[in-house]
C-alpha positions in Angstrom: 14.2 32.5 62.7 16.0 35.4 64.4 15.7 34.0 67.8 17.4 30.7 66.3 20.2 32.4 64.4 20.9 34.7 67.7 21.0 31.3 69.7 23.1 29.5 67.6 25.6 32.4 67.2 25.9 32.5 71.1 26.3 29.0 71.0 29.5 29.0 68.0 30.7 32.3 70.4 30.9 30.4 73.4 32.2 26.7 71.7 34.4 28.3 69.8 36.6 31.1 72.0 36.9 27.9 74.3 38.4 25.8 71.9 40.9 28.7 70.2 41.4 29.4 74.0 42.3 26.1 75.2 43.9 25.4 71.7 46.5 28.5 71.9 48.6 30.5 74.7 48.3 33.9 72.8 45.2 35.1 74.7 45.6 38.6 72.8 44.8 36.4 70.2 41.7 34.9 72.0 40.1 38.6 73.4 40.4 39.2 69.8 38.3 36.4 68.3 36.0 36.8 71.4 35.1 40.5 70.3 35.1 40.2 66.9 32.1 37.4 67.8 30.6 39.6 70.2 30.2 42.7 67.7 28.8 40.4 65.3 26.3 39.1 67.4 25.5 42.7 69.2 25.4 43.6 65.4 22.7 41.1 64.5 20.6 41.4 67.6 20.6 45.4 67.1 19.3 44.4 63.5 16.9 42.4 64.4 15.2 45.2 66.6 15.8 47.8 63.9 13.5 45.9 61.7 11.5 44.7 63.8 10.8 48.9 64.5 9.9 48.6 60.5 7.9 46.0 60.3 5.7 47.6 63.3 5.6 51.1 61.0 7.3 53.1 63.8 8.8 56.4 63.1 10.7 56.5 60.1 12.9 59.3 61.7 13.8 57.5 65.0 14.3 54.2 63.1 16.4 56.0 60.8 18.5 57.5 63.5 19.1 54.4 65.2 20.5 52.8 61.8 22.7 56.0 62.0 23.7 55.5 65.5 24.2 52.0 65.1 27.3 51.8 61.7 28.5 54.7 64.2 29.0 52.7 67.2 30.2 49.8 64.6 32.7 52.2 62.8 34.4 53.4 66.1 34.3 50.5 68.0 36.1 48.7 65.4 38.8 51.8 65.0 39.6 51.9 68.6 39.7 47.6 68.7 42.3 47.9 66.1 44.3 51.2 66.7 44.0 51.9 69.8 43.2 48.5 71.9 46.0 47.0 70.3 43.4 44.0 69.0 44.8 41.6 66.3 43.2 41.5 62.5 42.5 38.1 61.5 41.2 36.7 65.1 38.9 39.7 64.7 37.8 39.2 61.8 37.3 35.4 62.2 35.2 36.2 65.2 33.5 38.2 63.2 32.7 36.0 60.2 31.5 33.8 62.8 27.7 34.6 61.5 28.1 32.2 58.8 28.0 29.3 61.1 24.6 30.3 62.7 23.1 30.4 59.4 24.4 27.5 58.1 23.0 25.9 61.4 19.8 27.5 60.9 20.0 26.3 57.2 20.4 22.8 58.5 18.2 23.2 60.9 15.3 23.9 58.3 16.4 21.7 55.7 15.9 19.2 58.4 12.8 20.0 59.2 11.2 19.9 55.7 13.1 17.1 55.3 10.6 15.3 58.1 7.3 16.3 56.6 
């Protein structure tokens, strides 16, 4: 299912910042939603490989480390959106909750799906 939520949050990304962006003339606004998205989905996709390191029984350590590494990343790269990059709140955080759509896609998706057997 990870391949289908990653799919369908690229697709709500892409649908999405070019509505807001033909909808509004504040593209600060727009760059704002658009990254909030993309560290969602960079989020996900980096989560996805994390367990799948897990799952495999890799090195606890290294897995560990990336974990680490990764809420680092997050941490700062949402400091210097806000502080430093001048990046407003709520289109970031919209783009952010934008997760919720690909699972409830993916939760339509399946519920379909049973739905036919």
């Amino acid at each position: 299912y990870l391949k289908s939520i990653f799919r369908y949050q690229i697709l709500i990304t892409v649908v999405t910042t070019v509505a807001f962006a033909i909808a509004t003339t504040r593209y600060n606004q727009v760059l704002s939603f658009l990254l909030g998205s993309a560290i969602m989905t960079l989020n996900f996709y980096s989560l996805g490989l994390i367990w799948k390191r897990v799952f495999e029984k890799k090195p606890v350590a290294i897995t560990l480390g990336l974990i680490i590494t990764k809420y680092t990343v997050l941490a700062l790269l949402l400091f210097y959106a806000i502080k430093k990059w001048q990046i407003e709140l709520i289109p970031l955080v919209v783009g952010l909750s934008t997760m919720m759509g690909s699972f409830l896609l993916l939760a339509l998706e399946i519920y379909l799906s049973e739905k036919k057997k």
